[in-house]
PLY file of the C-alpha trace (Angstrom):
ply
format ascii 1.0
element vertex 454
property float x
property float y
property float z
element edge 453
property int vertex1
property int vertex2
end_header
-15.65 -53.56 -42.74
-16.80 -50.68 -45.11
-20.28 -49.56 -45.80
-21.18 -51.93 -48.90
-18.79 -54.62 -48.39
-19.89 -58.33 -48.57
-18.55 -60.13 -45.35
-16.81 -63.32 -45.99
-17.37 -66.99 -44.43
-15.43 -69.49 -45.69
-12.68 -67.17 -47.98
-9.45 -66.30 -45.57
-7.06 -63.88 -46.59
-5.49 -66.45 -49.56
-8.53 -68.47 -51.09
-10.05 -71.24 -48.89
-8.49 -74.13 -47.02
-8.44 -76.82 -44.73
-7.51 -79.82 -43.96
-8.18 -82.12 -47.27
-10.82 -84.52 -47.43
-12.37 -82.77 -44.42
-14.69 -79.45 -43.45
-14.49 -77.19 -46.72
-12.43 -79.00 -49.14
-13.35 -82.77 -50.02
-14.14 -83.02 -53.53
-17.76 -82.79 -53.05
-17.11 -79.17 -51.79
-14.42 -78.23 -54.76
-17.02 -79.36 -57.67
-19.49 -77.14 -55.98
-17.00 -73.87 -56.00
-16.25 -75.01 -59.18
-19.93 -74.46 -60.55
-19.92 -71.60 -58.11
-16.91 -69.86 -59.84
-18.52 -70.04 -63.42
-21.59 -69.04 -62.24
-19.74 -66.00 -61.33
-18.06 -65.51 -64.31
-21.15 -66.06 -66.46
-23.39 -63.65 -64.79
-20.73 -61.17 -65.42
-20.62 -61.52 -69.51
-18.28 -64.85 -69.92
-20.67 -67.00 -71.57
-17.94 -69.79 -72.14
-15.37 -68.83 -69.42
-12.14 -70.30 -70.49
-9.81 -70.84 -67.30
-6.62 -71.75 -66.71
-5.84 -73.97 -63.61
-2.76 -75.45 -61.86
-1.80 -77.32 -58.46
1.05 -77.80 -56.06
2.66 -81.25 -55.23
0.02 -82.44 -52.21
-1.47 -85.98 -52.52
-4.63 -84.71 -52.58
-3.88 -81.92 -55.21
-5.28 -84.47 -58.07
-7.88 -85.76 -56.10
-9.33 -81.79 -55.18
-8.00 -81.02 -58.84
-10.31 -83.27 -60.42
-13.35 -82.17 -58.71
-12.98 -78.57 -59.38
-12.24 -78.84 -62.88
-15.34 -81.12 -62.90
-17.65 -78.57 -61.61
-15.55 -76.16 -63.70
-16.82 -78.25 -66.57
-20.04 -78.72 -65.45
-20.93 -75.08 -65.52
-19.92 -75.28 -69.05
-16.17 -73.66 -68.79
-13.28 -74.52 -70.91
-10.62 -75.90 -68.40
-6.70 -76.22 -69.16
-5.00 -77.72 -66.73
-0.98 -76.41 -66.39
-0.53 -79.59 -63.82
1.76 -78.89 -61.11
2.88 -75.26 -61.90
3.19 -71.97 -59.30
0.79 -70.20 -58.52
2.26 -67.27 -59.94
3.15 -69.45 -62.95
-0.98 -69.34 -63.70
-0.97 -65.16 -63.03
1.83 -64.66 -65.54
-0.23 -66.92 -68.24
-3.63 -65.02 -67.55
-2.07 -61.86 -68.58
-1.06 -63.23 -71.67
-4.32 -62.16 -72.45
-6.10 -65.73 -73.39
-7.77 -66.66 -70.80
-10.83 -65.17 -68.83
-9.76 -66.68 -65.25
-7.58 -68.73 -63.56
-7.83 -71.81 -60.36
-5.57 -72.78 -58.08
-5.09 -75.99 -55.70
-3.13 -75.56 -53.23
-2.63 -74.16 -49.38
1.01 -72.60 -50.02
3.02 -72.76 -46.88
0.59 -75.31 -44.76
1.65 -78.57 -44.25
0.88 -81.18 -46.42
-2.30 -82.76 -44.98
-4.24 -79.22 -46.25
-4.75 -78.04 -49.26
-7.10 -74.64 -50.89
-8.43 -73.32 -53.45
-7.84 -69.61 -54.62
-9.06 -67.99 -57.89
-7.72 -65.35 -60.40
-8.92 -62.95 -62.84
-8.30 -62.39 -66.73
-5.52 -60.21 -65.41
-3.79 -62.40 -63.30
-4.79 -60.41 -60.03
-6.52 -62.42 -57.45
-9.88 -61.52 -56.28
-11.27 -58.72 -54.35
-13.14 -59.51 -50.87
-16.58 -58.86 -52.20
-15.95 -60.88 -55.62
-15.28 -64.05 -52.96
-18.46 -62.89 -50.92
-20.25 -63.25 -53.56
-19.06 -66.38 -54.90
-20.37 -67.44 -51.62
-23.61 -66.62 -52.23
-23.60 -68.58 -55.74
-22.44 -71.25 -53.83
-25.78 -71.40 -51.80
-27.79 -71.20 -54.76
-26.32 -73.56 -56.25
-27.12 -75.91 -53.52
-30.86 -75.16 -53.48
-31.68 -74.40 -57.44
-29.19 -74.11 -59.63
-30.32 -75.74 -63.00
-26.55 -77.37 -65.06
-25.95 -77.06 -68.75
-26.78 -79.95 -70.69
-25.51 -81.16 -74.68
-22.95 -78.96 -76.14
-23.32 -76.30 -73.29
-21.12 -78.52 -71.01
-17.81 -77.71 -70.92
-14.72 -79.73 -71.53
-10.69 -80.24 -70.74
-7.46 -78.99 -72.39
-4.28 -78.92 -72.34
-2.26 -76.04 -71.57
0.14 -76.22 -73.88
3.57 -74.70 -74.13
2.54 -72.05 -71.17
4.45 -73.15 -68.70
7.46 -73.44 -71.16
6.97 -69.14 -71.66
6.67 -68.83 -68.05
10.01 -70.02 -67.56
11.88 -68.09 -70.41
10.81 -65.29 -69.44
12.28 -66.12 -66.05
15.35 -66.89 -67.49
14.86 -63.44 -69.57
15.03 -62.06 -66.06
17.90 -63.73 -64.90
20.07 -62.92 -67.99
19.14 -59.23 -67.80
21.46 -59.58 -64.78
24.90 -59.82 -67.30
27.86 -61.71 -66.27
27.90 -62.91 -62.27
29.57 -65.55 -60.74
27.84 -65.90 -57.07
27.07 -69.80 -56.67
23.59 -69.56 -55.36
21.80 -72.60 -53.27
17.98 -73.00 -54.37
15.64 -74.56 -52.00
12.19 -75.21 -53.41
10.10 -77.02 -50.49
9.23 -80.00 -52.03
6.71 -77.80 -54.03
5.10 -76.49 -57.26
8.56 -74.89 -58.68
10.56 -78.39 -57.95
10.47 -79.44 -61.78
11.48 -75.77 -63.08
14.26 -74.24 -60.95
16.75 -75.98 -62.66
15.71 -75.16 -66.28
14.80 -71.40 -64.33
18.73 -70.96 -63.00
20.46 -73.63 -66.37
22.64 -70.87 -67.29
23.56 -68.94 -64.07
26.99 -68.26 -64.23
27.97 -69.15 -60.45
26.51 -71.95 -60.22
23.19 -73.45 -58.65
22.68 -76.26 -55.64
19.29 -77.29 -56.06
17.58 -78.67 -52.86
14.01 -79.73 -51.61
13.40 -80.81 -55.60
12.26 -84.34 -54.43
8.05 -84.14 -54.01
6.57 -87.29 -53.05
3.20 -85.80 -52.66
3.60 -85.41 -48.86
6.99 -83.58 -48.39
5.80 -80.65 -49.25
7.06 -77.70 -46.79
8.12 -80.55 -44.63
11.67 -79.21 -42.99
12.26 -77.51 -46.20
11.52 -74.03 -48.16
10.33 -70.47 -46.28
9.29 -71.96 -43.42
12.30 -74.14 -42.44
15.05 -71.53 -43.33
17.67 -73.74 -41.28
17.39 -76.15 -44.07
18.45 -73.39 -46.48
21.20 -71.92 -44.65
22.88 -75.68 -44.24
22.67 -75.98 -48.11
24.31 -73.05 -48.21
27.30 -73.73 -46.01
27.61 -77.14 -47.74
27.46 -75.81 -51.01
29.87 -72.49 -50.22
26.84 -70.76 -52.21
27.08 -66.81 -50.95
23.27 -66.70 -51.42
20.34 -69.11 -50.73
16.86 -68.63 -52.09
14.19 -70.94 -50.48
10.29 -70.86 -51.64
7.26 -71.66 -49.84
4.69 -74.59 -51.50
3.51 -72.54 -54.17
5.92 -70.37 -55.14
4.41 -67.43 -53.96
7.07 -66.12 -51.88
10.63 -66.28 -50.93
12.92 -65.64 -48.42
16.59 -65.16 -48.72
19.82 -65.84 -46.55
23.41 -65.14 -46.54
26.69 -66.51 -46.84
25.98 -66.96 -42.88
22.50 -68.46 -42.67
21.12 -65.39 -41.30
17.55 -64.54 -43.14
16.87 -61.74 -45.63
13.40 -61.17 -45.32
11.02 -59.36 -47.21
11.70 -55.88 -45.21
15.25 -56.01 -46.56
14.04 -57.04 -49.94
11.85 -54.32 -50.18
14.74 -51.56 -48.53
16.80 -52.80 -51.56
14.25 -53.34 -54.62
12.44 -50.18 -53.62
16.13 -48.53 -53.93
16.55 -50.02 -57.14
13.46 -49.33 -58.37
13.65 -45.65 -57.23
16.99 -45.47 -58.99
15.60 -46.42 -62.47
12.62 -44.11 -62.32
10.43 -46.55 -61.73
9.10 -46.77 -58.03
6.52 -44.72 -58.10
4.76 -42.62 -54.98
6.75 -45.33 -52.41
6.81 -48.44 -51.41
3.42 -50.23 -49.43
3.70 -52.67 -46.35
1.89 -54.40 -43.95
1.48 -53.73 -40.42
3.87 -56.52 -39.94
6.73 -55.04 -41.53
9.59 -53.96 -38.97
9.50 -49.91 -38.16
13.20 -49.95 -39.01
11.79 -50.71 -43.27
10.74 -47.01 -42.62
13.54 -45.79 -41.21
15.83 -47.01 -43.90
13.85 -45.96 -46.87
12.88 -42.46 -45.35
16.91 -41.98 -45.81
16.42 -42.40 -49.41
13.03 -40.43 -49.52
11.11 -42.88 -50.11
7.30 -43.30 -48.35
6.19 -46.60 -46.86
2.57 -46.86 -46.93
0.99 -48.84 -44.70
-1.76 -51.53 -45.07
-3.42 -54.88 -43.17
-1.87 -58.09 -43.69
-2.05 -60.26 -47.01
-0.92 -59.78 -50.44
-3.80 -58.91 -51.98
-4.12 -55.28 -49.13
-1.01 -54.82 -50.19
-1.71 -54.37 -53.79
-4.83 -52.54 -52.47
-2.60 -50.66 -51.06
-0.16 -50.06 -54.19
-3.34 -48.44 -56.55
-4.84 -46.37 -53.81
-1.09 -44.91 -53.26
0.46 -44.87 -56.73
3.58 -47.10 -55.41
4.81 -49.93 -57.94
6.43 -52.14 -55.10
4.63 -53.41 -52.08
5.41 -56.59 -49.89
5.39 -58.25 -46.72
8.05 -58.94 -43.98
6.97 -62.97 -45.07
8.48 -62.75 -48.20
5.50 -62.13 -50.35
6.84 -59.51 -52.70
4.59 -57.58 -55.44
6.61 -55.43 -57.93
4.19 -53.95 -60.41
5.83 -53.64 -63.38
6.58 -57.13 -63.78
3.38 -59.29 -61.57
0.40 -58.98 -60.81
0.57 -61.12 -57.73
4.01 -62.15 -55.73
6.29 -64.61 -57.22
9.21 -65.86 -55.18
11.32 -66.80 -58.77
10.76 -63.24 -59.95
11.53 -61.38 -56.15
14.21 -63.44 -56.08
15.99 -62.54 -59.34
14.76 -58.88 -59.07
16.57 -58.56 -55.42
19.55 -60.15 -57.32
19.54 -57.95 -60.24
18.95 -54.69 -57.38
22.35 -55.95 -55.19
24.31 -55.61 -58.62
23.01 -52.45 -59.91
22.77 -50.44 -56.39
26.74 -51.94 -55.66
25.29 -53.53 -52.41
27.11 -56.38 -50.43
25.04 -59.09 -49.73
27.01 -60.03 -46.71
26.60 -57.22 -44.67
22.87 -56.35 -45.33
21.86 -57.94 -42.02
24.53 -55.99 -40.24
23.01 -52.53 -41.94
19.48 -53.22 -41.22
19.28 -52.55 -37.60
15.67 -53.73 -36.18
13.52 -52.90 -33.66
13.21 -55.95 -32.04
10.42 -57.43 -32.79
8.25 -60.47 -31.03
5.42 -62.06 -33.03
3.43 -65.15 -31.12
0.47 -66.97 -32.21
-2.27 -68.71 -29.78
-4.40 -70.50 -30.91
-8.08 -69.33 -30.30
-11.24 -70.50 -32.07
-13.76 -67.53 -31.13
-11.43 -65.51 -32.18
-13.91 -62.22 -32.93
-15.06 -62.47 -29.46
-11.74 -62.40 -27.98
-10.24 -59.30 -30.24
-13.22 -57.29 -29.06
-13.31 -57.45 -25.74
-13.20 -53.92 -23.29
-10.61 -56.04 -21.26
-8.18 -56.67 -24.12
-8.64 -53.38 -25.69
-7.61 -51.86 -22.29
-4.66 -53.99 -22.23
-3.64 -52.82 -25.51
-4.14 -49.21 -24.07
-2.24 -49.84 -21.48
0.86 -51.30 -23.30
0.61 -47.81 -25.63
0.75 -45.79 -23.23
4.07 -47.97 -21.70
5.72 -47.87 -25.57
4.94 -44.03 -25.98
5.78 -44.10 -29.56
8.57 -46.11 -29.41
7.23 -49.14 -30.63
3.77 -50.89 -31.19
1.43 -53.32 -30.73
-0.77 -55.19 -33.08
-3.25 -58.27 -32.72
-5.19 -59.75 -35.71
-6.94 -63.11 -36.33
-4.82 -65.21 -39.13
-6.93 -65.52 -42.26
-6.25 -68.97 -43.09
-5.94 -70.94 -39.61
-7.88 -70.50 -35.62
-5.06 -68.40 -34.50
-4.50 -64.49 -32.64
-1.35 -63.26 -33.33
0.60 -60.72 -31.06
2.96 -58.23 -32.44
4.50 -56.10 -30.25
7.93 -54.04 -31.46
10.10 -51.62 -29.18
13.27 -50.48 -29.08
13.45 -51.90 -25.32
13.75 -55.59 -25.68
12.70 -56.50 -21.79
9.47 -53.70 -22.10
8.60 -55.83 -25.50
9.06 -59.14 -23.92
6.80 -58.04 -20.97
4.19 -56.15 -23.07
3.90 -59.33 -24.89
3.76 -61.59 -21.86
0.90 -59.25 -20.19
-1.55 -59.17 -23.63
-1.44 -63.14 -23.89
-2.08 -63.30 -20.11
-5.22 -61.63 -20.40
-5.91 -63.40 -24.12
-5.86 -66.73 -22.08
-7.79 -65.19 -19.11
-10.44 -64.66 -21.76
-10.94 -68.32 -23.27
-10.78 -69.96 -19.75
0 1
1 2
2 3
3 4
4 5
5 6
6 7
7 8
8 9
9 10
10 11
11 12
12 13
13 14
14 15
15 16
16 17
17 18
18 19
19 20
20 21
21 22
22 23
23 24
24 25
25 26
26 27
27 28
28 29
29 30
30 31
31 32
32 33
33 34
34 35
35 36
36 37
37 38
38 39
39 40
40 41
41 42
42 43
43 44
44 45
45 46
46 47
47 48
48 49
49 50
50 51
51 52
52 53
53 54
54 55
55 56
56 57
57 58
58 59
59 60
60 61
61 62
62 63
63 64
64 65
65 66
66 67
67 68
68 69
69 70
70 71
71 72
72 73
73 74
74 75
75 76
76 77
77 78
78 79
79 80
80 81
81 82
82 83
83 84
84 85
85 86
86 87
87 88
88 89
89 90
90 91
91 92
92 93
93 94
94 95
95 96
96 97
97 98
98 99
99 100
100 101
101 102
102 103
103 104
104 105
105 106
106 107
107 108
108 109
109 110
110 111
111 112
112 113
113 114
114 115
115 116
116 117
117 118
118 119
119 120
120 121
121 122
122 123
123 124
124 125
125 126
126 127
127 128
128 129
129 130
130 131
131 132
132 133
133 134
134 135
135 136
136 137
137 138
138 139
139 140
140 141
141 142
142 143
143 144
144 145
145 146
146 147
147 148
148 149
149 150
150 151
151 152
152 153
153 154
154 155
155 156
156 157
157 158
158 159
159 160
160 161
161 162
162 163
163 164
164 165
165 166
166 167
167 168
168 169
169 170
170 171
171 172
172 173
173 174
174 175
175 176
176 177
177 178
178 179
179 180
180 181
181 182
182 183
183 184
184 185
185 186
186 187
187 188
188 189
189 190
190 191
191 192
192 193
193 194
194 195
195 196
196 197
197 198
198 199
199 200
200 201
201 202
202 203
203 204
204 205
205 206
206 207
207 208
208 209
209 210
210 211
211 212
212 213
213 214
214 215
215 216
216 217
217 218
218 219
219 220
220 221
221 222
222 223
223 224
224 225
225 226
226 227
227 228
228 229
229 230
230 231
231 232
232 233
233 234
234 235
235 236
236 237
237 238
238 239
239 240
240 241
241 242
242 243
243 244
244 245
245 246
246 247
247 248
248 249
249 250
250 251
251 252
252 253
253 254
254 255
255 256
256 257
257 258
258 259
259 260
260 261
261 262
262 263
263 264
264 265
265 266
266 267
267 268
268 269
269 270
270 271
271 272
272 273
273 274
274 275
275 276
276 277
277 278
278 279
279 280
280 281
281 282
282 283
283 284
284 285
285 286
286 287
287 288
288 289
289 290
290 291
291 292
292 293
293 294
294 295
295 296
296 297
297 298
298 299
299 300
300 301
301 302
302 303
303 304
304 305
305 306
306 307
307 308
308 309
309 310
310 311
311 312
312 313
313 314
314 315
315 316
316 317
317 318
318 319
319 320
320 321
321 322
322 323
323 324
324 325
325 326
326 327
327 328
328 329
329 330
330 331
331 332
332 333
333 334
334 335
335 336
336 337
337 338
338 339
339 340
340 341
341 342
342 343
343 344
344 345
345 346
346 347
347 348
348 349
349 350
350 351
351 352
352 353
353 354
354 355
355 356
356 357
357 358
358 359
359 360
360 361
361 362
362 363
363 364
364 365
365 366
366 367
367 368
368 369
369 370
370 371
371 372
372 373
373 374
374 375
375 376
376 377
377 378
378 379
379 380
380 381
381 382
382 383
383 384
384 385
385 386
386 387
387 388
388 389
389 390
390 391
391 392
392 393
393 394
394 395
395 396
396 397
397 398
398 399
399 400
400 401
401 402
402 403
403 404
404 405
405 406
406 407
407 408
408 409
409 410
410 411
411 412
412 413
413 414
414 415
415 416
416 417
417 418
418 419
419 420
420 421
421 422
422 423
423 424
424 425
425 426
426 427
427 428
428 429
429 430
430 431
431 432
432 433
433 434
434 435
435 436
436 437
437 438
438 439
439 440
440 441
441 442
442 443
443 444
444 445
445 446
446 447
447 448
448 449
449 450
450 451
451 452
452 453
C-alpha cells in the first residue's frame, strides 16, 4: 500500500459482499452504508446528493434495495431507483450529467444466495480505494454519533424515468453503426440484470438473435448460465447454428465470447482485436493496459502491431488506474471485463460485445479462426481456499517457493499469487511455455500453501 493510502476492511476489489441476510449485508448493514454514502457526499459539497440506483435479479435485491435507499433517504438524498438495470446501465446515466452519484445491488458473477453493494461517482467511474476507506470511517461514526436530518431535510424517492430507455438506444446506436451483417448471434444473459433488454438491445440485428438465460426467477441468477457457465453458451450456439455467442455475467459487467465451435473468446482476444481496431482509427492511445492475469501471448500479439501492453493488479477499477497513468484508451481483463474509454467509464459486456463485433468487420478478421491464431502460453490458474490469507502470502517459506519456481521458469513464464478481493480464496497463476514444468510449479506452491494452514 502507498504512503497516504487508507487501508480497506470490508470494501473488496468490486464494492462489498456476502452472503445476503448474513455478515455485512442484511438490511440493517445496507441502511447504514446508505447514511454512510451521503455522509460522504455531503461533506464533500453535495448538500442534496441526488443518486441514481439500480439492482440485479437476486431475491434479496429488493429486500437490500430497500434498505439502502432508506438510509439513502435518511441522510437526506434524492433517490431514483432504475429497478433491475446493469450496472453499467447506472454509469452510462451518471454521465448524462444529472446526477451526483450512483448505487448498486448486486454481487455480479456470485451465486445467487450473495449479493453487494458498490457505488459510483457523478461521472460514472466507480470509486477509488481511499474514497471506500473512508466511507468506512463514516460508517463508524455513524454508529456512535451521527445526528439524521429531520422535516424537509429528509430525503425522498423517484422514479428514474425514461433512463433506461436512452441506455438502450444508444446501444442499439452502437449496434447499427455496424451497417448491414447477417451473422445469427446466440445471446446468453445469466438469468441477470440485462434479461429484460437484450432483446429490445439486438431487435434489429440483421442475422438474427437466440436469446437464452432471459428467464430470472430471483434465484437463477448465474446458475449454469452466462460468463461463468460458458458450456451453456456454446450449446445455444450449436442449437441455434449462431456463428457467435455472447454470454454476460449477473450484472452485465462483462462478457465473454465463443465461436461457431464453443471454444471461448476471452477478454485477451478481445482486447488483441479492439486494441487493433482502435489503433486503426486513431484512437488507441499510448497502448492497451492489462492485468497480471492476462496471458503473455496478449503481448506478443499486440507487440506485432506496435502496440504496448501495460501492466496492472487485478480488478477493473487498476485497470482504469492503469489507463490515466499510461495514456491508453482500452484496458481489460482476461475475465471479460473490458474498459474502452471513449465510450465507458466502467466495463459493459453489451458495449464490449458490440465493439468486438464492429472491430471483426472493420479489421476483415474471421471469427472462426481467432482461437487458432492466438497461440497461448499455457496457462494454469487454481484457487484454495484460505481464510488468513495475509499471513499465508507473506510467509519466508512461500516467498522462497516462489523463488524457487523463477528461477526453474527463467523468463519463460511466471508465477503470480494474490488474495481474491471479493471471497477467502489464494489464487495460483503460474504460465510457461512447458506445460509439465507449469503443472509441477503449480503442484509444488499449493503443497507448501497447504503445509502452511495445517
Amino acid at each position: 500500500m502507498a504512503a497516504g493510502e487508507k487501508e480497506r476492511r470490508l470494501f473488496g476489489t468490486d464494492g462489498v459482499r456476502d452472503i445476503a441476510n448474513q455478515g455485512i449485508m442484511t438490511p440493517e448493514s445496507a441502511l447504514s452504508f446508505g447514511r454512510a454514502f451521503v455522509s460522504f457526499l455531503k461533506d464533500r459539497g453535495s448538500k442534496r446528493p441526488k443518486i441514481a440506483s439500480c439492482r440485479d435479479t437476486r431475491l434479496s435485491g429488493a429486500m437490500l434495495e430497500s434498505a439502502l435507499l432508506s438510509g439513502m433517504m435518511s441522510e437526506g438524498a434524492e433517490v431514483y431507483t432504475l429497478g433491475i438495470f446493469p450496472t453499467p446501465g447506472v454509469s452510462f446515466v451518471l454521465r448524462q450529467g444529472d446526477f451526483d452519484a450512483g448505487a448498486v445491488i448486486s454481487a455480479s458473477h456470485n451465486p445467487a444466495e450473495y449479493n453487494g453493494i458498490k457505488f459510483f461517482d457523478s461521472r460514472g467511474f466507480k470509486l477509488k480505494d481511499d474514497d471506500e476507506a473512508a466511507i468506512e470511517d463514516y460508517l463508524e461514526d455513524i454508529i456512535r454519533t451521527r445526528t439524521r436530518p429531520t422535516g424537509d431535510a429528509i430525503g425522498s424517492l423517484h422514479d428514474a424515468g425514461d433512463r433506461t430507455g436512452s441506455y438502450i438506444k444508444w446501444l442499439q446506436g452502437m449496434l447499427s453503426s455496424i451497417g448491414e451483417c447477417g451473422l445469427p448471434l446466440a445471446v446468453d444473459a445469466a438469468n441477470g440484470a440485462a434479461s429484460d433488454l437484450v432483446e429490445h438491445v439486438f431487435e434489429y440485428w440483421g442475422g438474427g438473435v437466440f436469446h437464452c438465460g432471459v428467464e430470472y426467477n430471483g434465484l437463477n441468477i448465474n446458475d449454469g448460465v452466462g460468463v461463468m457457465h460458458m458450456e451453456h453458451l456454446a450449446s445455444a450456439v450449436a442449437t441455434s447454428s449462431s456463428r457467435l455467442g455472447m454470454a454476460f455475467d449477473g450484472d452485465t459487467d462483462r462478457v465473454l465470447l465463443c465461436d461457431h465451435l464453443g471454444r471461448v473468446i476471452d477478454g485477451d482476444i478481445m482486447l488483441w482485436i479492439i486494441g487493433r481496431y482502435l489503433k486503426s482509427a486513431g484512437a488507441l492511445g499510448s497502448g492497451v493496459a492489462a492485468t497480471v492475469m492476462s496471458n503473455m501471448a496478449l503481448e506478443e500479439k499486440l507487440s506485432e502491431h506496435g502496440i504496448e501492453v501495460f501492466r496492472c493488479a487485478v480488478g477493473d477499477r487498476y485497470v482504469l488506474e492503469k489507463m490515466r497513468e499510461t495514456g491508453a484508451s482500452l484496458g481489460g481483463e482476461q475475465s471479460g471485463h473490458v474498459i474502452a474509454s471513449d465510450y465507458v467509464s466502467t466495463g459493459d459486456g453489451i458495449c464490449t460485445g458490440i465493439l468486438f463485433l464492429k472491430s471483426c468487420l472493420s479489421l476483415g478478421e474471421d471469427i472462426d479462426t481467432l482461437v487458432d491464431r492466438f497461440p497461448r502460453y499455457p496457462q494454469l490458474l487454481k484457487n484454495l481456499k484460505i481464510t488468513d490469507r495475509e499471513t499465508v502470502l507473506s510467509s519466508p517459506a512461500l516467498e522462497e517457493a516462489c523463488e524457487r519456481a523463477r528461477e526453474k521458469l527463467s523468463g519463460a513464464g511466471r508465477i503470480f499469487l494474490r488474495p481474491s478481493g471479493t471471497e477467502p480464496l489464494i489464487r495460483i497463476l503460474v504460465e510457461a511455455r512447458d506445460e509439465q514444468l507449469m503443472r509441477t510449479i503449480s503442484r509444488d506452491i499449493e503443497e507448501v500453501i497447504l503445509k502452511l494452514v495445517r
